[in-house]
N, CA, C and O of each residue as an XYZ file, in Angstrom:
480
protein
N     -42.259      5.208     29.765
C     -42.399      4.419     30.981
C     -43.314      3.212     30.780
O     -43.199      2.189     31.454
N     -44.298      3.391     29.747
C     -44.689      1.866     29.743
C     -44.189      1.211     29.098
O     -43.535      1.332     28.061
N     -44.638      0.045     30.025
C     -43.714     -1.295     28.821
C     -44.677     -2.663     28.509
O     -45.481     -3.355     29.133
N     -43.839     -2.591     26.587
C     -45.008     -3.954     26.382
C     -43.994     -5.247     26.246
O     -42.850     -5.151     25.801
N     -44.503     -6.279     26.630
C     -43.902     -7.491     26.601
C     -44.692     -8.428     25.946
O     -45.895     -8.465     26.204
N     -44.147     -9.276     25.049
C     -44.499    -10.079     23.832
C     -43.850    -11.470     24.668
O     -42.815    -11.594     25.323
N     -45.083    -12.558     24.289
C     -44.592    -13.790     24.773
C     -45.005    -15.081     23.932
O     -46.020    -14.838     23.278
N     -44.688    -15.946     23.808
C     -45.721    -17.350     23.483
C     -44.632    -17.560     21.812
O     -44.496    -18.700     21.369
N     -44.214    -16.799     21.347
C     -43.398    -17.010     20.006
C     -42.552    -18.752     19.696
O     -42.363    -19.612     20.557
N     -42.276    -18.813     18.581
C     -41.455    -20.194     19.143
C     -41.370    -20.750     17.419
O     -41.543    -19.927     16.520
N     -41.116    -22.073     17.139
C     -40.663    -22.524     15.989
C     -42.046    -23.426     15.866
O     -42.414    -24.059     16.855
N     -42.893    -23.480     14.495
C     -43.716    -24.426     14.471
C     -43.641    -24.972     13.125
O     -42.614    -24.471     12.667
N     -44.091    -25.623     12.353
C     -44.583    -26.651     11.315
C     -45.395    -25.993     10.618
O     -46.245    -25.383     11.268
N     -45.456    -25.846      8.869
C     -47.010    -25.120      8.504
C     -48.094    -25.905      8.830
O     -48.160    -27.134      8.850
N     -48.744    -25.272      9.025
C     -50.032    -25.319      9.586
C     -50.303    -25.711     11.050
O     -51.412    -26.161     11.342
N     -49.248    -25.549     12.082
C     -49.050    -25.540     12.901
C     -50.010    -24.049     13.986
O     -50.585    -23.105     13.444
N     -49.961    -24.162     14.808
C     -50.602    -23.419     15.796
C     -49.560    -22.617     16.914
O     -48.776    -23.217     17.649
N     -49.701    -21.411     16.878
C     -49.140    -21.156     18.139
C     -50.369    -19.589     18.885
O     -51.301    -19.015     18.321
N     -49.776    -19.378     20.304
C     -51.025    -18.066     21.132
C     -49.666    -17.149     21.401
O     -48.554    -17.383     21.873
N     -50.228    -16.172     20.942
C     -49.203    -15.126     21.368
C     -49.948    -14.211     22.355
O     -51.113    -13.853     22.182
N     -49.122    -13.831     23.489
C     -49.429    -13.007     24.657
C     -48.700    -11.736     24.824
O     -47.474    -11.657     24.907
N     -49.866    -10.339     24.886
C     -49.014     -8.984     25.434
C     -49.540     -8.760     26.455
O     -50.717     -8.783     26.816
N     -48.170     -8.424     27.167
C     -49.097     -7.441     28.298
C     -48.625     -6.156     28.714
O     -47.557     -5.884     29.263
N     -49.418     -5.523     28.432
C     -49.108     -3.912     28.381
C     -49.109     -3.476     29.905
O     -49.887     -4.137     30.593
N     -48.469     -2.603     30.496
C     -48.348     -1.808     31.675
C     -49.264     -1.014     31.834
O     -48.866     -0.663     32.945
N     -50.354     -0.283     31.658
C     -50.672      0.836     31.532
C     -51.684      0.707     31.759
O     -52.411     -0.167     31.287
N     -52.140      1.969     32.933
C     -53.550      1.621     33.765
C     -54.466      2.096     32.486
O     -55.658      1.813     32.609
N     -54.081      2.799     31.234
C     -55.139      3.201     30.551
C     -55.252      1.995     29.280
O     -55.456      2.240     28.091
N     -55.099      0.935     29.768
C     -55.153     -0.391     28.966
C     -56.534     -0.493     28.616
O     -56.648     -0.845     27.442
N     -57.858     -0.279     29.317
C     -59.004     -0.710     29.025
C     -59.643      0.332     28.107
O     -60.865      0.301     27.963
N     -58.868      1.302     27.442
C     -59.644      2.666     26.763
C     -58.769      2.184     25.374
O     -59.369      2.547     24.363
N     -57.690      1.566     25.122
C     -57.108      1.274     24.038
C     -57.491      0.536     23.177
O     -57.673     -0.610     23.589
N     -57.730      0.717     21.975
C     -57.774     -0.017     20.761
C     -56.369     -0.979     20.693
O     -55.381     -0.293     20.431
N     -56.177     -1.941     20.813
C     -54.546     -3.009     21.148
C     -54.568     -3.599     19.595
O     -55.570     -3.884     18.940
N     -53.628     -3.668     19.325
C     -52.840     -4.171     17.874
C     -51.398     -4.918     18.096
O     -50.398     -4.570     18.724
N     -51.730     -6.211     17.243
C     -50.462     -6.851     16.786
C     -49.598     -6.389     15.382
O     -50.233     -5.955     14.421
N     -48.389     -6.488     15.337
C     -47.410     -5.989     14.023
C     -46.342     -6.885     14.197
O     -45.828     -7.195     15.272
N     -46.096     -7.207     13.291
C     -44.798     -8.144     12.410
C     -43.901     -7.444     11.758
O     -44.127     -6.431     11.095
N     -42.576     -8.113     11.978
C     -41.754     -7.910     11.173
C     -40.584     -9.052     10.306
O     -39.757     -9.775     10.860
N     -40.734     -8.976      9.427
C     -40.408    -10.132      8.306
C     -39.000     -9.800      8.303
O     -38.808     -8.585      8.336
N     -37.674    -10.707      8.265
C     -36.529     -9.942      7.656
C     -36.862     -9.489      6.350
O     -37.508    -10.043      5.460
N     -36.077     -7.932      6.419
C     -35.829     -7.512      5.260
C     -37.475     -6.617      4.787
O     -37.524     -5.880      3.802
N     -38.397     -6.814      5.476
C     -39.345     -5.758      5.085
C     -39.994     -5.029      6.630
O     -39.881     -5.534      7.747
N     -40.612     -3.847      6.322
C     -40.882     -3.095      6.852
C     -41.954     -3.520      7.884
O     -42.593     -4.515      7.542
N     -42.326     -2.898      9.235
C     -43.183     -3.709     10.168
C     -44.405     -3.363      9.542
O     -44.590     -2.315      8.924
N     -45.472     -4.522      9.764
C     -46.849     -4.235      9.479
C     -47.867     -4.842     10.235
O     -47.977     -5.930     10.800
N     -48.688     -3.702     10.076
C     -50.191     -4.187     10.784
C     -50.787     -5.605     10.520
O     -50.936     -6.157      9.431
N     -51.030     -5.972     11.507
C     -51.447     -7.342     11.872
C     -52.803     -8.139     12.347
O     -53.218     -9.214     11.913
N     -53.349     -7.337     13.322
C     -54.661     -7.263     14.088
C     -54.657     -6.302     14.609
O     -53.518     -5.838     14.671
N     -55.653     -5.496     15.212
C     -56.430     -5.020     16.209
C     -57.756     -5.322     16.878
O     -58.655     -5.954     16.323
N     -57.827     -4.788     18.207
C     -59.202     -4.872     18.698
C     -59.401     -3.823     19.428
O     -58.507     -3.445     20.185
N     -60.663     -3.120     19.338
C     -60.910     -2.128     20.093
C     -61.277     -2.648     21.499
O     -61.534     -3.781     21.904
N     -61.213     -1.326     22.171
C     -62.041     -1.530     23.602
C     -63.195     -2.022     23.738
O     -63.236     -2.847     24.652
N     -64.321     -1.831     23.116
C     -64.955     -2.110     22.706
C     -65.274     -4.001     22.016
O     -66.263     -4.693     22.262
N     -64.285     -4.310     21.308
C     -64.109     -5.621     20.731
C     -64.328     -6.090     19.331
O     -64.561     -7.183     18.813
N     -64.163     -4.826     18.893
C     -64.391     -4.830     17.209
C     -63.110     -5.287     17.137
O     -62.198     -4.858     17.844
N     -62.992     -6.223     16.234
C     -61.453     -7.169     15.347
C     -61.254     -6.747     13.956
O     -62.273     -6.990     13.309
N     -60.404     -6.249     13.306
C     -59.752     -5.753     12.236
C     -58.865     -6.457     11.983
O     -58.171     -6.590     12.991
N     -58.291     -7.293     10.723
C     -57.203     -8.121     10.508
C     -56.513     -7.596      9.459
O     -57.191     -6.680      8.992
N     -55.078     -7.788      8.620
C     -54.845     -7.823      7.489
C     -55.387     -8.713      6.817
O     -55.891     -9.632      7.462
N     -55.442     -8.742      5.895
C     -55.939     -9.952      4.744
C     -55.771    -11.211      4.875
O     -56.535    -12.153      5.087
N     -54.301    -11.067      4.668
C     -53.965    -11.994      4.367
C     -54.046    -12.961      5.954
O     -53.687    -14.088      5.611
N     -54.225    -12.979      6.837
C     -54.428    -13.610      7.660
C     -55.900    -14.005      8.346
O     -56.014    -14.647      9.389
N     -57.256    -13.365      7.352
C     -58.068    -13.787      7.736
C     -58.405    -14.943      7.446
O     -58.106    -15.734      6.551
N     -59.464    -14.956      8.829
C     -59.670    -16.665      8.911
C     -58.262    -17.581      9.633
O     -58.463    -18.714     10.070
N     -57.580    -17.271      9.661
C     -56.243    -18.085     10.608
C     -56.284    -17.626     12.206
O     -56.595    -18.351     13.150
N     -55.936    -16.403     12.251
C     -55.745    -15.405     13.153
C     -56.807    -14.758     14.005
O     -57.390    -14.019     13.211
N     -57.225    -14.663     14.870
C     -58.196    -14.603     16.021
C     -57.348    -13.616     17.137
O     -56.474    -14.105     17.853
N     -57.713    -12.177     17.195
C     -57.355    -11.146     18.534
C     -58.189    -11.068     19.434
O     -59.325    -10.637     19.242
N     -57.785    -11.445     20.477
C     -58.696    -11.273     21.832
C     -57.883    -10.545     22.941
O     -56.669    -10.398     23.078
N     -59.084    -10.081     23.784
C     -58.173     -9.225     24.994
C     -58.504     -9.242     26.179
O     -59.506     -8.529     26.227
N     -58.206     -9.752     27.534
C     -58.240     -9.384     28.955
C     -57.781     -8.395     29.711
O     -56.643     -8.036     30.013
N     -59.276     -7.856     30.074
C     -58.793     -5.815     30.368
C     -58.334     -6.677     32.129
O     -57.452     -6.182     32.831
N     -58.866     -7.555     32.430
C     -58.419     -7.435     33.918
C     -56.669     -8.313     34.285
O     -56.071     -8.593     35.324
N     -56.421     -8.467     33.040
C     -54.883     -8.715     32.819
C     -54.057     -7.940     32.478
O     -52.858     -7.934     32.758
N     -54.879     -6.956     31.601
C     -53.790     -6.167     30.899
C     -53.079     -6.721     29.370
O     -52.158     -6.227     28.720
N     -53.815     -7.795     29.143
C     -53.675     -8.971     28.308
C     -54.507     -8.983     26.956
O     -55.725     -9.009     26.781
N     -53.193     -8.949     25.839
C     -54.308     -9.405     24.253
C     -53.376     -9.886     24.030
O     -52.183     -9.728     24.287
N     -54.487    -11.072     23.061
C     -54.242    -12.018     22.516
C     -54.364    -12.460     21.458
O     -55.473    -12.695     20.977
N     -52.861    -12.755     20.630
C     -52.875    -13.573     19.309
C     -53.082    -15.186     18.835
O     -52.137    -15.970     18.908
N     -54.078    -15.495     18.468
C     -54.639    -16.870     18.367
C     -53.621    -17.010     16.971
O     -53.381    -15.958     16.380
N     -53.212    -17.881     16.606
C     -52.361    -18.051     14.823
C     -52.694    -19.661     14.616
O     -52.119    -20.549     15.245
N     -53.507    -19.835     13.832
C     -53.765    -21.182     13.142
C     -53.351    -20.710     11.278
O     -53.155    -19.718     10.576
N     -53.420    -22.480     11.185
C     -52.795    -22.486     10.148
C     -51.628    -21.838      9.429
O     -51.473    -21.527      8.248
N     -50.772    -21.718     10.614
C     -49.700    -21.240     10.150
C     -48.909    -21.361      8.489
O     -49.001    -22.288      7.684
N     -48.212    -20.191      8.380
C     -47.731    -20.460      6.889
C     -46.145    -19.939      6.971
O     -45.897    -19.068      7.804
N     -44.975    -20.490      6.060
C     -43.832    -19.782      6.500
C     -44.000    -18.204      6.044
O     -42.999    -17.580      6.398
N     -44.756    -17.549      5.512
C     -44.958    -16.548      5.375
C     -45.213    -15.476      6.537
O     -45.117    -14.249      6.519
N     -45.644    -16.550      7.756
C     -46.032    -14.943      8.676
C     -44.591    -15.218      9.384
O     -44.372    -14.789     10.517
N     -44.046    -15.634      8.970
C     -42.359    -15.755      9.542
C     -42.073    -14.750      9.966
O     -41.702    -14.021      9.046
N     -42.008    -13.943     11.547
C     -41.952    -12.731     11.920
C     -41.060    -12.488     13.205
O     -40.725    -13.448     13.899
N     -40.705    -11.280     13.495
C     -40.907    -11.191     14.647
C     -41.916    -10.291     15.104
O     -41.905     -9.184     14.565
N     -42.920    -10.539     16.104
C     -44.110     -9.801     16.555
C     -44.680     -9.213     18.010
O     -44.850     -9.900     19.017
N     -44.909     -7.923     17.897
C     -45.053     -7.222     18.573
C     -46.409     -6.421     18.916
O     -47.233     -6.358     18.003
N     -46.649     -5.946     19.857
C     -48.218     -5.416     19.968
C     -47.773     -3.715     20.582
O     -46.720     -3.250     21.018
N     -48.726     -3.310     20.424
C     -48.833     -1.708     20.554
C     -49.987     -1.402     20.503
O     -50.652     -2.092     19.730
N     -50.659     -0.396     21.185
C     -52.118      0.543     20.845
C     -52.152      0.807     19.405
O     -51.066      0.751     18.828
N     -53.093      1.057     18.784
C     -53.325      1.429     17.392
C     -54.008      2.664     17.241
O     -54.715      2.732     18.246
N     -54.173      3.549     16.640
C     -54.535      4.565     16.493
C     -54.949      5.051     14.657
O     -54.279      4.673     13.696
N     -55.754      5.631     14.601
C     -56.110      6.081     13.154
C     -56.503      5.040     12.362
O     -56.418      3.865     12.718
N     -56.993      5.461     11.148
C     -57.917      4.796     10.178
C     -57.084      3.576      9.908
O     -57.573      2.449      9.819
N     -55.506      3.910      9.750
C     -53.999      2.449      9.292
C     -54.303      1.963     10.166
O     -54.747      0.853      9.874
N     -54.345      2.236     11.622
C     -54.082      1.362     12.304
C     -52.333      1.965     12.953
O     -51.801      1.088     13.634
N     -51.818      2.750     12.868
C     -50.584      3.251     13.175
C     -50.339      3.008     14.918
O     -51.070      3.523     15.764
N     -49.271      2.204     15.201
C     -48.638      2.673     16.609
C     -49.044      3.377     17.212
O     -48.983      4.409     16.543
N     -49.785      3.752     18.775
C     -50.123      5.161     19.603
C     -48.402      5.297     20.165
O     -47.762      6.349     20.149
N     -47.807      3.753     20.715
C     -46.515      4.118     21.370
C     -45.361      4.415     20.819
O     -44.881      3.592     20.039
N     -44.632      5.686     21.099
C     -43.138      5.714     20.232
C     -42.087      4.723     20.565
O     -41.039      4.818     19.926
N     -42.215      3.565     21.672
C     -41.349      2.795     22.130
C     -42.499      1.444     21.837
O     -43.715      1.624     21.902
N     -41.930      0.221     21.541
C     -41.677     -1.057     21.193
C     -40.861     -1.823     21.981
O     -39.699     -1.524     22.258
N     -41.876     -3.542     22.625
C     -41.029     -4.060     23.314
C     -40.566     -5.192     22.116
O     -40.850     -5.222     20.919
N     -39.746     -6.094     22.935
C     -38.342     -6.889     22.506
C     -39.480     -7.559     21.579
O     -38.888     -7.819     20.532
N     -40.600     -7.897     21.474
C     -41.434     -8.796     20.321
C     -41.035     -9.965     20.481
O     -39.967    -10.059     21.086
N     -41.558    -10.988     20.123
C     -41.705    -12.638     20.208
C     -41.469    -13.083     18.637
O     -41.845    -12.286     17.777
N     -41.020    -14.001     18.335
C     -40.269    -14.596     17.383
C     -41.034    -15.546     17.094
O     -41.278    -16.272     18.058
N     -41.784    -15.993     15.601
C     -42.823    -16.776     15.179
C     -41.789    -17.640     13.812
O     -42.054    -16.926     12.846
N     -41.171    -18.338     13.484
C     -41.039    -18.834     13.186
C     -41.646    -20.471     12.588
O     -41.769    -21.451     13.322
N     -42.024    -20.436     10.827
C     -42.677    -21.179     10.363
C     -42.152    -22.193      9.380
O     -42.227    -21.909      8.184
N     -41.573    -23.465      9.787
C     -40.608    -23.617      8.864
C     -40.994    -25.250      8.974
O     -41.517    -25.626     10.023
N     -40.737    -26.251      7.872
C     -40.508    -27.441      7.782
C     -39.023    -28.260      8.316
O     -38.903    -29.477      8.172
């Protein structure tokens, strides 16, 4: 029954900029650790960011320093900052609660994700 919705995606330029927006349904939004995940054609989805309730930020690597997660508990709202884009995070991207040391999905359902496209 909850549902997440992915927004702000779109076609940019390297090193281009874009804000990606979730907003999760769920009155237990302010107790969640919230995470972004990508998916590349042709490879498997992966961890992206998180932030705890709290406001601790966890990134993959390869996107530190570009990438900035922030969150509005009175929206229901986190947020993907993406600078310096590269055609590499060429994705489509999605957010979910995170859970465990990976960082793994809490939800067994996934919304439609936003489309990041990085191309010349």
């Amino acid at each position: 029954q909850v549902q997440l919705v992915e927004s702000g995606g779109g076609l940019v330029q390297p090193g281009g900029s874009l804000r990606l927006s979730c907003v999760a349904s769920t009155s237990r939004f302010n107790i969640y650790a919230m995470g972004w995940y990508r998916q590349a054609p042709g490879k498997q989805r992966e961890f992206v960011a998180r932030i705890t309730a709290g406001g601790v930020t966890n990134y993959l690597d390869s996107v530190k320093g570009r990438f900035t997660i922030s969150r509005d508990n009175a929206k229901n709202t986190v947020y993907l900052q993406m600078n310096s884009l590269e055609p590499e995070d060429t994705a489509v991207y999605y957010c979910n609660p995170t859970q465990g040391s990976r960082y793994e999905p809490l939800f067994g359902s996934w919304g439609q994700g936003t489309q990041v496209t990085v191309s010349s």
